[in-house]
C-alpha positions in Angstrom: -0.5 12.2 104.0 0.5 12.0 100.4 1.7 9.2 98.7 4.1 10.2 96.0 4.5 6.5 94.8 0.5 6.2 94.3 0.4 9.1 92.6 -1.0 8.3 89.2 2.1 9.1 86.5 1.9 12.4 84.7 -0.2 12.4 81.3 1.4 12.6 77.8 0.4 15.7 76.0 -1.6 15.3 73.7 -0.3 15.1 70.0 -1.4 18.3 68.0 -3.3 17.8 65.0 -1.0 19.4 62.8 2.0 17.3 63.2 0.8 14.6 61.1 0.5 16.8 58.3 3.4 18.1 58.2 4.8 14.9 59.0 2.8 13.9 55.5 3.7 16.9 54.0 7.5 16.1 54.5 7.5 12.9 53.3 5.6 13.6 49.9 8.0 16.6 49.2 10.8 14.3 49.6 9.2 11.8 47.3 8.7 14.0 44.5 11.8 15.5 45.0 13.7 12.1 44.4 11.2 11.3 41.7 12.0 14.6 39.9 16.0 13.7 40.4 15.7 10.3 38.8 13.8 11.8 36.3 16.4 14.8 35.5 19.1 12.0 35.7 17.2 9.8 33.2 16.8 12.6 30.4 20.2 13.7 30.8 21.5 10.3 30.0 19.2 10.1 27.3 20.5 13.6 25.4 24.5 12.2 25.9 23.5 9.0 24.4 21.7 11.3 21.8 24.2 14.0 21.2 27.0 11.0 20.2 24.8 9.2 17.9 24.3 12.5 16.0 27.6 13.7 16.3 28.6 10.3 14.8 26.2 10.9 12.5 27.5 14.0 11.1 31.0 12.3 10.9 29.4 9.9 8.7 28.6 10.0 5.0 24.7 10.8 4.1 24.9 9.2 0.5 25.7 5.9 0.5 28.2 5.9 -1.9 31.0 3.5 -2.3 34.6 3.6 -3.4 35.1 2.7 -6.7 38.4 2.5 -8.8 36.0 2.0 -12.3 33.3 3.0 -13.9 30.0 2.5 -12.3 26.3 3.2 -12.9 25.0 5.9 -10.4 21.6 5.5 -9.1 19.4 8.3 -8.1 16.1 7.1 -6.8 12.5 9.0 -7.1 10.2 7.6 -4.9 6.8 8.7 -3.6 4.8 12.2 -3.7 6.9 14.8 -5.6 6.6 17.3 -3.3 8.8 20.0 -1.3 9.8 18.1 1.9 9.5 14.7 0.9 11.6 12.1 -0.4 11.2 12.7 -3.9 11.5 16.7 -3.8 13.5 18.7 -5.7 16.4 19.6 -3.5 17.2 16.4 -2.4 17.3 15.0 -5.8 18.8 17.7 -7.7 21.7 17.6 -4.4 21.9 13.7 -5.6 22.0 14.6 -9.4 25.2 16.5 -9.0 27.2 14.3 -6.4 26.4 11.1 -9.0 27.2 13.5 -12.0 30.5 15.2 -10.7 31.9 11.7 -9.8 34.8 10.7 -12.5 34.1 7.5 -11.8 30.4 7.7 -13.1 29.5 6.1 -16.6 26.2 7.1 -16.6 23.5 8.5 -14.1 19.9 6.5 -13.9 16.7 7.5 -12.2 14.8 4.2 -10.7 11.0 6.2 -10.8 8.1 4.9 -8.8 6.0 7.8 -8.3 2.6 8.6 -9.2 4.0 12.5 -10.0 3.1 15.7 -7.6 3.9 19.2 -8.1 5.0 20.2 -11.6 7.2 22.9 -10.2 9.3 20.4 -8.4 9.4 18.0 -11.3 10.2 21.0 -13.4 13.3 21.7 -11.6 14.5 18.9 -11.8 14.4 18.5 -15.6 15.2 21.9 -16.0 18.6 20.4 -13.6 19.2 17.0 -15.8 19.5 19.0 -18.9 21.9 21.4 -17.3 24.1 18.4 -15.7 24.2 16.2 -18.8 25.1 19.3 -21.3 27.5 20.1 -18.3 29.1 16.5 -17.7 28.7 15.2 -21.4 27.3 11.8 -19.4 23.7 9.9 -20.6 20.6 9.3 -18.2 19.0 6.8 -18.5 15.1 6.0 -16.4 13.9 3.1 -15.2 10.2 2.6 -14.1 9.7 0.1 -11.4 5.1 0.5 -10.9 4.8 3.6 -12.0 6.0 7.2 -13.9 2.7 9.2 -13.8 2.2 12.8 -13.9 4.9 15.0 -12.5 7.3 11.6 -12.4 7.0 11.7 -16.5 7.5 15.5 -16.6 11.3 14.1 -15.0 11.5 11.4 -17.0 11.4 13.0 -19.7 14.5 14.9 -19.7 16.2 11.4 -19.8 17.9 10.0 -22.8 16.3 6.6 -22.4 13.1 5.2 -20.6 13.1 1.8 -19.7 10.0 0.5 -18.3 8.2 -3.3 -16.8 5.7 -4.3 -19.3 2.9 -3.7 -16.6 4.8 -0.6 -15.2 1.8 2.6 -15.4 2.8 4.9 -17.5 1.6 8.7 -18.7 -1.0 11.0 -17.2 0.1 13.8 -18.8 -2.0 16.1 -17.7 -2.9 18.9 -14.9 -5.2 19.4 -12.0 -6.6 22.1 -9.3 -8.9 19.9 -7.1 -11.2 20.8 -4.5 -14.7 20.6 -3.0 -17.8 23.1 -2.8 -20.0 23.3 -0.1 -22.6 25.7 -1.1 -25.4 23.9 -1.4 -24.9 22.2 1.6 -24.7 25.5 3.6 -28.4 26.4 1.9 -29.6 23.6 3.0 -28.7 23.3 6.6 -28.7 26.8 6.9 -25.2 28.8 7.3 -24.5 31.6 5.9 -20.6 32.3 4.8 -19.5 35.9 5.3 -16.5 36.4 3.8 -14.9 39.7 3.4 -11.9 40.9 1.2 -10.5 43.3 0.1 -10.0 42.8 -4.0 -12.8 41.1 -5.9 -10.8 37.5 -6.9 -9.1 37.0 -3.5 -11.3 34.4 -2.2 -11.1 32.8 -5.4 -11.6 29.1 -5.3 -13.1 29.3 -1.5 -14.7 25.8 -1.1 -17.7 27.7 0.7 -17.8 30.4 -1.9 -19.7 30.1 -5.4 -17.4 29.7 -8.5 -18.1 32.9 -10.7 -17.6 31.9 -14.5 -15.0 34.5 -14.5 -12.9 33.0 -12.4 -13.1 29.4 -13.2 -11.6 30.5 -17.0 -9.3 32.1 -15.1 -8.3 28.9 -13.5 -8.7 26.7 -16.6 -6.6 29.2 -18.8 -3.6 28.8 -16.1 -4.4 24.8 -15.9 -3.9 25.1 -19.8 -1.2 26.9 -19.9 1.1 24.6 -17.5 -0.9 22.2 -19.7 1.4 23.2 -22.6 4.7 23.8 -20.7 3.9 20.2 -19.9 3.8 19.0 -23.6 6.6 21.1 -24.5 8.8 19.1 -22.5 7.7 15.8 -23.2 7.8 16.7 -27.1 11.0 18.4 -26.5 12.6 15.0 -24.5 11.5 12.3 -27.1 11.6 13.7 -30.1 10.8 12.1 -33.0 10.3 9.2 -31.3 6.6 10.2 -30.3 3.8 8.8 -31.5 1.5 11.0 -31.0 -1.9 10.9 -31.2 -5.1 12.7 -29.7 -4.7 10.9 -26.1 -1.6 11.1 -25.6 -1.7 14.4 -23.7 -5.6 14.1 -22.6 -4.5 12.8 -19.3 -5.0 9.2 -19.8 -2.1 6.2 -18.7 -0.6 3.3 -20.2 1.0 -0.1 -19.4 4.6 0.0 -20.3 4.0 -1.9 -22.9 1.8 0.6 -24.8 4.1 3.4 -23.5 7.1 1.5 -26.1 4.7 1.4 -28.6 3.8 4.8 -28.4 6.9 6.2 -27.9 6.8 7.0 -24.7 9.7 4.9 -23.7 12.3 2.9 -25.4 11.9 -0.3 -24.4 11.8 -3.3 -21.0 14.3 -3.8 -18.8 15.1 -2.9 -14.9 18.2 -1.5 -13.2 20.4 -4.3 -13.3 19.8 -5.2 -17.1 20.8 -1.1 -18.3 23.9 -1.1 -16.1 24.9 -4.6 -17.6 23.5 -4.4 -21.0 23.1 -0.7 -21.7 25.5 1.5 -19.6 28.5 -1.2 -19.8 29.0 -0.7 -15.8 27.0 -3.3 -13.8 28.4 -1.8 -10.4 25.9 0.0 -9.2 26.5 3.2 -6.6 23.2 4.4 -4.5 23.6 8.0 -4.5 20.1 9.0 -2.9 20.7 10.6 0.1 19.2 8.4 2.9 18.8 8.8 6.7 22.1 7.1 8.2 21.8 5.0 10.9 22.5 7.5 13.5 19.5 10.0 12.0 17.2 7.3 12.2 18.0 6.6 16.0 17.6 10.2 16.6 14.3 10.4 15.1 13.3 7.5 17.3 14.4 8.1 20.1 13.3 11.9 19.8 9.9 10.4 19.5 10.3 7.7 22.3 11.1 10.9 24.7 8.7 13.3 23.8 6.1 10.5 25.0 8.6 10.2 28.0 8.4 13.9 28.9 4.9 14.0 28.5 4.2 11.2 31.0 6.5 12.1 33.8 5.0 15.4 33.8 1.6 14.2 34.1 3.0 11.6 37.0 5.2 14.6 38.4 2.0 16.8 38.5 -0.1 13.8 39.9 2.3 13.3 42.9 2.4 17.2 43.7 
């Protein structure tokens, strides 16, 4: 007879195989799906923050200018690589130019130079600008040369009324350059072979892996010359009589600002404070260079500090799917 309570207890069925992945699968989808929320949360939070500070930022003034009831000395600084999108390019200072000109309050305008020159097109503009705003204005400008006024920094200074200079300050360099590097013999040697093609004879003029034909290296020396000259003309033009000139003074070469009184090259010693007090009458002194405020300087930061952000939690994002 059968014993129902001896009977052995039904067996479990056994667990399939897949269950545990999807179990796994479940729990890593939700995982990344949280991760990606913090994440979205966390940028979001990051572009508020971001959009008040420049918001703020536009709110606030870019020159640092202060309010003045008298006459002060506005300062325009030239700093660095004269070049389109730097510091020291034409736009910015030419924008700085007329804000410190067009003041009434203004007694005089003065370029603090520490530059070792750039692009004579920039500088150029520039000059070509002071001679406009000072025949426009009826105010002086005065330069003052902190290291150095070399090159394209000189071609400015020039169109100054006065130079004032340190007595080790480098001064000069009037001159002009096409640099480069030539790599044919190299190629001979190791064996390449450089196949350019174009279509009119001088467009790869100049092509490091190219040979220089005489023709068109006086072609490039005529032009050099020639910008040479403009060059001159406005140096001649800006100091007059005061010029001393002799065979070097245009050969490229650069002076302490010593030598650069003696030869005329500038009118004498002294640094910002000492023209505003002694030479200008006005010893306040307004910064008109336009500067990153503090809320564009944030913005560049923290624009950096996220796009390493980004870039790490999509690698961890991609990792964990």
């Amino acid at each position: 007879m059968f014993d129902a309570a001896s009977a052995p207890p039904p067996a479990a069925a056994p667990a399939r195989p897949y269950d545990a992945v999807i179990e796994q699968f479940a729990h890593d989808y939700l995982r990344d799906r949280r991760s990606e929320r913090r994440w979205r949360t966390f940028f979001r939070l990051i572009w508020v923050g971001l959009f008040v500070l420049l918001v703020w930022g536009l709110v606030s003034q870019r020159h640092h200018t202060a309010t003045t009831t008298g006459p002060h000395t506005a300062l325009v600084e030239v700093r660095g690589e004269i070049a389109a999108d730097t510091e020291a390019s034409a736009e910015l200072i030419v924008s700085a130019l007329k804000a410190a000109f067009e003041d009434p309050n203004s007694a005089a305008v003065v370029l603090r130079v520490n530059s070792p020159g750039g692009s004579p097109v920039q500088a150029g503009i520039v000059n070509d600008e002071l001679k406009r705003l000072k025949a426009l204005h009826g105010k002086k400008v005065y330069v003052v040369v902190e290291e150095i006024c070399a090159s394209g920094a000189y071609y400015i200074a020039a169109g100054a009324d006065e130079i004032y200079v340190d007595k080790a300050s480098i001064v000069g360099s009037i001159g002009v350059l096409m640099d480069g590097f030539g790599f044919t013999e190299l190629m001979k040697k190791v064996g390449v072979e450089r196949r350019l093609m174009t279509a009119g004879e001088n467009k790869g003029m100049l092509d490091p892996f190219s040979p220089v034909t005489p023709k068109q290296q006086a072609y490039a020396q005529a032009m050099l010359d020639q910008i040479h000259q403009q060059f001159i003309a406005v140096v001649r033009e800006g100091r007059g009589k005061r010029l001393k000139e002799s065979p070097e003074m245009f050969s490229g070469l650069f002076w302490n600002g010593e030598q650069a009184v003696e030869m005329g090259l500038a009118d004498g010693t002294g640094n910002l404070d000492f023209v505003a007090r002694e030479v200008i009458k006005a010893e306040e002194v307004v910064d008109y260079t336009p500067r990153d405020n503090v809320a564009e300087r944030l913005a560049k930061r923290f624009g950096a500090a996220m796009g390493a952000g980004a870039i790490k939690a999509m690698r961890e994002i991609g990792h964990l799917r």
